[in-house]
N, CA and C atoms as a LAMMPS dump frame, in Angstrom:
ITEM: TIMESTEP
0
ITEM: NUMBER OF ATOMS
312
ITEM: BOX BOUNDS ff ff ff
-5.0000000000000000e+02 5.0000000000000000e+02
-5.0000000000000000e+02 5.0000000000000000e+02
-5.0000000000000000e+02 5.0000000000000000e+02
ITEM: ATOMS id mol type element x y z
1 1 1 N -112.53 -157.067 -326.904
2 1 2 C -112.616 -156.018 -325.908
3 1 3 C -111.771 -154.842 -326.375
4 2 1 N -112.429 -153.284 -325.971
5 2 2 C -112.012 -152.525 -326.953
6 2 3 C -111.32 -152.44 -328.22
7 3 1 N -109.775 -152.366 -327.714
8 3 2 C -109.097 -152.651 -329.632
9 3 3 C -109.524 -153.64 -330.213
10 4 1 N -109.501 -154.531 -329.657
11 4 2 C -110.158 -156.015 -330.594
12 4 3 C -110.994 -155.602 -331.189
13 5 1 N -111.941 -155.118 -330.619
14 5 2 C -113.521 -154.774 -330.788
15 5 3 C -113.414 -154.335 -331.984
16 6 1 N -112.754 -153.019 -332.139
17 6 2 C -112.267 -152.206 -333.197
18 6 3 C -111.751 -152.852 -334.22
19 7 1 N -110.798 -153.508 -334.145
20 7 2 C -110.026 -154.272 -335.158
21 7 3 C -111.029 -155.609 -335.419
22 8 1 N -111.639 -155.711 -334.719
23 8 2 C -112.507 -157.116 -335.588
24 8 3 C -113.935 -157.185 -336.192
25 9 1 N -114.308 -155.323 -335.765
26 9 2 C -115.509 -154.766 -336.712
27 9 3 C -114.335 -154.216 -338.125
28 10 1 N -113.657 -153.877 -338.418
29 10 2 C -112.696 -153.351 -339.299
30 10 3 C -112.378 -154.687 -340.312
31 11 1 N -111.826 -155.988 -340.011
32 11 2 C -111.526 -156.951 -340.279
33 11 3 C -113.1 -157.742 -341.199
34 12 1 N -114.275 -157.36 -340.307
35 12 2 C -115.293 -157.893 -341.027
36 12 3 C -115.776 -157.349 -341.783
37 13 1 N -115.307 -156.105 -341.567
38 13 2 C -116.317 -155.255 -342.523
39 13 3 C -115.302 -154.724 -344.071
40 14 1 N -114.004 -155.618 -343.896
41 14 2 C -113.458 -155.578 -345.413
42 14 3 C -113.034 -156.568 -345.847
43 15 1 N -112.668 -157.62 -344.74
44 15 2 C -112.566 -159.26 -345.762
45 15 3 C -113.598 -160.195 -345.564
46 16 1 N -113.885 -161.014 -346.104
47 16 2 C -114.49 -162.139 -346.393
48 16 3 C -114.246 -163.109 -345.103
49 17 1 N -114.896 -163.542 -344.153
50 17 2 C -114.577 -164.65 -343.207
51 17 3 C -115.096 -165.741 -343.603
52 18 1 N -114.184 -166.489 -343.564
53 18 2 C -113.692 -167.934 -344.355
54 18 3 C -115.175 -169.216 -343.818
55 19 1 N -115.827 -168.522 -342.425
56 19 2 C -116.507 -169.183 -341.533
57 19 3 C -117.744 -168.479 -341.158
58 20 1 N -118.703 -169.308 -340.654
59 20 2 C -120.544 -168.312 -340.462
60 20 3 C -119.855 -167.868 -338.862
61 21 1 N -120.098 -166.803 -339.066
62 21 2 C -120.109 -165.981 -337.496
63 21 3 C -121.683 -166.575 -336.99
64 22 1 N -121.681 -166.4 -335.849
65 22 2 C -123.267 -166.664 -334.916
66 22 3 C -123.339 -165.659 -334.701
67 23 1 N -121.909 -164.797 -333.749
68 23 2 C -122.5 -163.901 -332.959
69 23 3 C -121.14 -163.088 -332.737
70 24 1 N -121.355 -161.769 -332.463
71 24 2 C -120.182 -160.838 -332.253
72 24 3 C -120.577 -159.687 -331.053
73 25 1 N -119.726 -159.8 -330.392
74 25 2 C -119.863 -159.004 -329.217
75 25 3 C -118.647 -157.875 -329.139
76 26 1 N -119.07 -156.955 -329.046
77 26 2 C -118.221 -155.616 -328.862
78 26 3 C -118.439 -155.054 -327.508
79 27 1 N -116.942 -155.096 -326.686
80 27 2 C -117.431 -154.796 -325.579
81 27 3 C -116.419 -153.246 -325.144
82 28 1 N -116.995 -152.052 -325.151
83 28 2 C -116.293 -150.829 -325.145
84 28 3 C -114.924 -150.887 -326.544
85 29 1 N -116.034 -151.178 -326.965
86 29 2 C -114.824 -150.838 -328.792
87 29 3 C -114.446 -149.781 -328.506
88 30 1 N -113.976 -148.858 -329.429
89 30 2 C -113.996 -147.256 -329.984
90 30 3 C -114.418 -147.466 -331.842
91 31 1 N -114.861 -146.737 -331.94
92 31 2 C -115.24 -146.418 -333.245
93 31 3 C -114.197 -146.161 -334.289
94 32 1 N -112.974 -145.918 -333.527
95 32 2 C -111.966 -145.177 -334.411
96 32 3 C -110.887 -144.995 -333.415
97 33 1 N -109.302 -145.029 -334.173
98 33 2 C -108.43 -145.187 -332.981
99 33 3 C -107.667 -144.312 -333.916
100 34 1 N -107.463 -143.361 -333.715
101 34 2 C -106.288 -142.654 -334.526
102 34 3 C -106.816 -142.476 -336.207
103 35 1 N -105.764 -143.15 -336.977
104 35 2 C -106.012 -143.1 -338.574
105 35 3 C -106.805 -144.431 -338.469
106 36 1 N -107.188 -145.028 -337.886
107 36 2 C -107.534 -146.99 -337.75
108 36 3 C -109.119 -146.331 -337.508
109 37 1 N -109.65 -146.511 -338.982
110 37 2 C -111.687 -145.96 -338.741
111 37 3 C -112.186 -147.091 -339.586
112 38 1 N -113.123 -147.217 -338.997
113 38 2 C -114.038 -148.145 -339.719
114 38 3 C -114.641 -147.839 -340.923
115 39 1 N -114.974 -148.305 -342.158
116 39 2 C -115.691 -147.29 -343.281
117 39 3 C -116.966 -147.058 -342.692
118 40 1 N -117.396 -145.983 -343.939
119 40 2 C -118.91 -145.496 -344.057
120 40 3 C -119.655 -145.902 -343.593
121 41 1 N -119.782 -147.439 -343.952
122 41 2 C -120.771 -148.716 -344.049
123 41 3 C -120.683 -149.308 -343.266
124 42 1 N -121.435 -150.329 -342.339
125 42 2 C -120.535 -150.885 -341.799
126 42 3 C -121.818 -152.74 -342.419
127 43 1 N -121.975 -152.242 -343.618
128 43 2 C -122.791 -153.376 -344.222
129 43 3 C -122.394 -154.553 -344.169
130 44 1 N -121.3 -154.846 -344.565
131 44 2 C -120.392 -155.81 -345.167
132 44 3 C -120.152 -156.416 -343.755
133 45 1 N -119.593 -155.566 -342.417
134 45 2 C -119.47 -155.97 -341.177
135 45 3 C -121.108 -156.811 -340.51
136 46 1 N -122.316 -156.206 -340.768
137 46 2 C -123.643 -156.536 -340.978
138 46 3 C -123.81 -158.144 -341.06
139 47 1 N -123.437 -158.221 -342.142
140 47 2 C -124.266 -159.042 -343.211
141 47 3 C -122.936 -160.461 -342.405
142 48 1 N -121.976 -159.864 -342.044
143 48 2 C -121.176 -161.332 -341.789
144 48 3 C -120.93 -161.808 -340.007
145 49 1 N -121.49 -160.557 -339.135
146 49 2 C -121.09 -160.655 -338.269
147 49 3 C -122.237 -161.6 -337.396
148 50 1 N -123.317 -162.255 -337.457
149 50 2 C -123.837 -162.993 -336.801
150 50 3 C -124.83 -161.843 -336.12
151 51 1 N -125.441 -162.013 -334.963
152 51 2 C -125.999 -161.248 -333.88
153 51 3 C -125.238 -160.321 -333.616
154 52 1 N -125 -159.169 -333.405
155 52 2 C -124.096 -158.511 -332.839
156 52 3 C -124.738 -157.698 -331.512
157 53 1 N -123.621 -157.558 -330.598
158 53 2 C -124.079 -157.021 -329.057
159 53 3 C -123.029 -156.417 -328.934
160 54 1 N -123.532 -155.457 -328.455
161 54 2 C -122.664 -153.937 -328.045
162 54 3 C -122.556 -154.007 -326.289
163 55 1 N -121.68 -153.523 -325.61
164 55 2 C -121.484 -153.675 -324.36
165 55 3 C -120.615 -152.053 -324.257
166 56 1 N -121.549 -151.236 -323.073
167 56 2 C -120.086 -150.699 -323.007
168 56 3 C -121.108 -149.528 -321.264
169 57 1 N -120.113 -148.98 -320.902
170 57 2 C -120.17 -148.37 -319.449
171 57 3 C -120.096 -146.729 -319.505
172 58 1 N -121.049 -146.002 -318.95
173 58 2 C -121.011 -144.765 -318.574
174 58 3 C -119.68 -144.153 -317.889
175 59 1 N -119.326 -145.005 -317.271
176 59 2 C -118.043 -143.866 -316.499
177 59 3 C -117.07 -144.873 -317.309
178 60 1 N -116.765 -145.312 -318.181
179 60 2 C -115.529 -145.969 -318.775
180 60 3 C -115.038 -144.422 -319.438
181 61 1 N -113.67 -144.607 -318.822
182 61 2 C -112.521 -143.623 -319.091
183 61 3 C -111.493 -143.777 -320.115
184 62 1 N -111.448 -145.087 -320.714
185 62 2 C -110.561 -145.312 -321.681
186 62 3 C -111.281 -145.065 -322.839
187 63 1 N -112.368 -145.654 -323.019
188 63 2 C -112.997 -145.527 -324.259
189 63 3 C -114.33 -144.451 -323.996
190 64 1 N -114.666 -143.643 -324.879
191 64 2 C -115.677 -142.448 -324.337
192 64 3 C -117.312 -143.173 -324.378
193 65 1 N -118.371 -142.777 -323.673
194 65 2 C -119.091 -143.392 -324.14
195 65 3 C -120.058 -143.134 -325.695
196 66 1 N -119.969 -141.873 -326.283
197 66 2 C -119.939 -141.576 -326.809
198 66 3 C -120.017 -142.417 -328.228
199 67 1 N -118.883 -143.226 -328.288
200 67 2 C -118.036 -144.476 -329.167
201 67 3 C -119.507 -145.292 -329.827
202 68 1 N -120.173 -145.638 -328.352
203 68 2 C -121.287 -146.512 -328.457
204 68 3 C -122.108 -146.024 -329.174
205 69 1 N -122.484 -144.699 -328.707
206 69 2 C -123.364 -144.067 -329.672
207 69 3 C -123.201 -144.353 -331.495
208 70 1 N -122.032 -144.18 -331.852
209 70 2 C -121.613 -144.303 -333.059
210 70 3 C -122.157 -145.464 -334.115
211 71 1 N -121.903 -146.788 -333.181
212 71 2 C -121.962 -147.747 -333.044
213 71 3 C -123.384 -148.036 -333.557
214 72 1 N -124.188 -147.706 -332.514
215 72 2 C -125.707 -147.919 -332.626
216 72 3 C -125.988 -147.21 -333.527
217 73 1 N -125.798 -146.034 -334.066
218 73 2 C -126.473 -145.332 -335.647
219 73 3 C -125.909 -146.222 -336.584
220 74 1 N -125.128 -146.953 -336.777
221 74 2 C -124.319 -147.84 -337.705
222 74 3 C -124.839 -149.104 -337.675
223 75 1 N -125.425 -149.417 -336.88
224 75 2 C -126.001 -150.803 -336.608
225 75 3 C -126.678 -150.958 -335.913
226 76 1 N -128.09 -150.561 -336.43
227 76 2 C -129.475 -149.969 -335.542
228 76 3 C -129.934 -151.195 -334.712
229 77 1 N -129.8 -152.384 -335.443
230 77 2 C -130.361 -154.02 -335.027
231 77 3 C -129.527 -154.496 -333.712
232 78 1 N -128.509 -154.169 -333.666
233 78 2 C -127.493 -154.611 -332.707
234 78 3 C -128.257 -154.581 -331.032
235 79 1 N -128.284 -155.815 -330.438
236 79 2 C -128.511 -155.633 -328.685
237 79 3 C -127.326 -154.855 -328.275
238 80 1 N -128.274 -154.202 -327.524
239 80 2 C -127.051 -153.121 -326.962
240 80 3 C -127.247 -153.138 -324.663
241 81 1 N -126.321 -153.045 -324.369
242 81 2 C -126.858 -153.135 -322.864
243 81 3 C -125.526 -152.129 -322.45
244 82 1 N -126.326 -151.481 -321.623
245 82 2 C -125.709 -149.616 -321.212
246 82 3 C -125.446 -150.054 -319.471
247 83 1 N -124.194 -150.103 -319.029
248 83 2 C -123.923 -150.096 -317.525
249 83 3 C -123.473 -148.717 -317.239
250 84 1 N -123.903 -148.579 -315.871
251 84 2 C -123.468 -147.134 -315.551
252 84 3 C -122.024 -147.307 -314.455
253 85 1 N -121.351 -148.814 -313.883
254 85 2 C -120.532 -148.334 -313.488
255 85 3 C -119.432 -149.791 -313.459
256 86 1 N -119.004 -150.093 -314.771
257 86 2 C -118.149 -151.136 -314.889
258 86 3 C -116.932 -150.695 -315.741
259 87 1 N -117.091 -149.177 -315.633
260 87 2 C -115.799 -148.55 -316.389
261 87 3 C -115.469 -149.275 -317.492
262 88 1 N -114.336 -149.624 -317.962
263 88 2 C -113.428 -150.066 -318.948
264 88 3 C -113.829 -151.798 -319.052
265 89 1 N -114.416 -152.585 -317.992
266 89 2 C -114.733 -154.175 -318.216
267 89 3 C -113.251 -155.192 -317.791
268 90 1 N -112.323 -154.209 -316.461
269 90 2 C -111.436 -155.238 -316.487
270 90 3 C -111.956 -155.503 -315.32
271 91 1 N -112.426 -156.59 -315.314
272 91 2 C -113.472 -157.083 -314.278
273 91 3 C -113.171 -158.742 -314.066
274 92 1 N -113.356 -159.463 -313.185
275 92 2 C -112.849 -161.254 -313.071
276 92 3 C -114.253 -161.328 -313.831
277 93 1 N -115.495 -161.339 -313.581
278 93 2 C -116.824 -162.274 -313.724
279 93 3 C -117.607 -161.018 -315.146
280 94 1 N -118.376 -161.381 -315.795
281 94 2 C -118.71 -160.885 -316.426
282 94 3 C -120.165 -161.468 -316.947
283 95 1 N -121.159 -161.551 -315.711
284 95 2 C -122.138 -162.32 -316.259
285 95 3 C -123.305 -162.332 -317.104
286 96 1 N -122.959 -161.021 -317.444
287 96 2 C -123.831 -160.698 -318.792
288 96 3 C -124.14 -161.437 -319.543
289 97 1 N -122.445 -161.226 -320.303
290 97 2 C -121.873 -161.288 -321.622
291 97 3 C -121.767 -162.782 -321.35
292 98 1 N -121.76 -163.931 -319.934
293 98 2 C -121.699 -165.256 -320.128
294 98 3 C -123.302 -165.618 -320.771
295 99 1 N -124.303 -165.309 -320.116
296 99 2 C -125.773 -165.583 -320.066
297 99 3 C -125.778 -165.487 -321.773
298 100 1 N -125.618 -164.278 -322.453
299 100 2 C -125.622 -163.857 -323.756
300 100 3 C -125.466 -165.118 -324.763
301 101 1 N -124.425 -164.993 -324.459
302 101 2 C -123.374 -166.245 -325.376
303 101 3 C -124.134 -167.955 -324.619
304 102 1 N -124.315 -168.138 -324.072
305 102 2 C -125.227 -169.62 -323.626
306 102 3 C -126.706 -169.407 -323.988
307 103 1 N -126.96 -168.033 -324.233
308 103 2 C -128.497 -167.967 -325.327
309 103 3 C -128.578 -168.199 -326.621
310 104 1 N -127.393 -168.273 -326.857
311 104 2 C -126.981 -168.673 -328.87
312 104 3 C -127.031 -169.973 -328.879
């Protein structure tokens, strides 16, 4: 969830994971946090990250939505699901992202 998000598209997309990903879910990443950017490519993140699903909210104020956009030109294949009012995702239930993950 966001920084994670960030830091664990960053993490895949320059080392080697030791293990087969299934599936990776990004939920209101940012694309970039300061000097902390993802490369060019995000191939290498591709090729290791399993399914990947993008999550993120129209009125989220922490992260722009914008971010997502980024996201999706970078990783055209990716499920993507657009809410218009779950802001930032600090939320108790999240039944999306449960349904998602029990479809793998």
């Amino acid at each position: 969830h966001s920084l994670g998000g960030v830091f664990l598209a960053k993490f895949l997309s320059a080392q080697q994971c030791p293990r087969k990903v299934r599936a990776t879910f990004l939920i209101a990443a940012p694309y970039s946090y300061g000097d902390f950017t993802l490369p060019a490519s995000l191939t290498k993140f591709e090729a290791q990250a399993g399914d990947v699903y993008l999550y993120h909210s129209k009125d989220d104020t922490v992260v722009p939505f914008s971010e997502l956009e980024k996201y999706q030109k970078a990783l055209p294949k990716a499920h993507v699901q657009v809410f218009e009012d779950r802001k930032h995702f600090n939320q108790e239930q999240f039944p999306e992202l449960v349904e998602a993950i029990k479809s793998l």
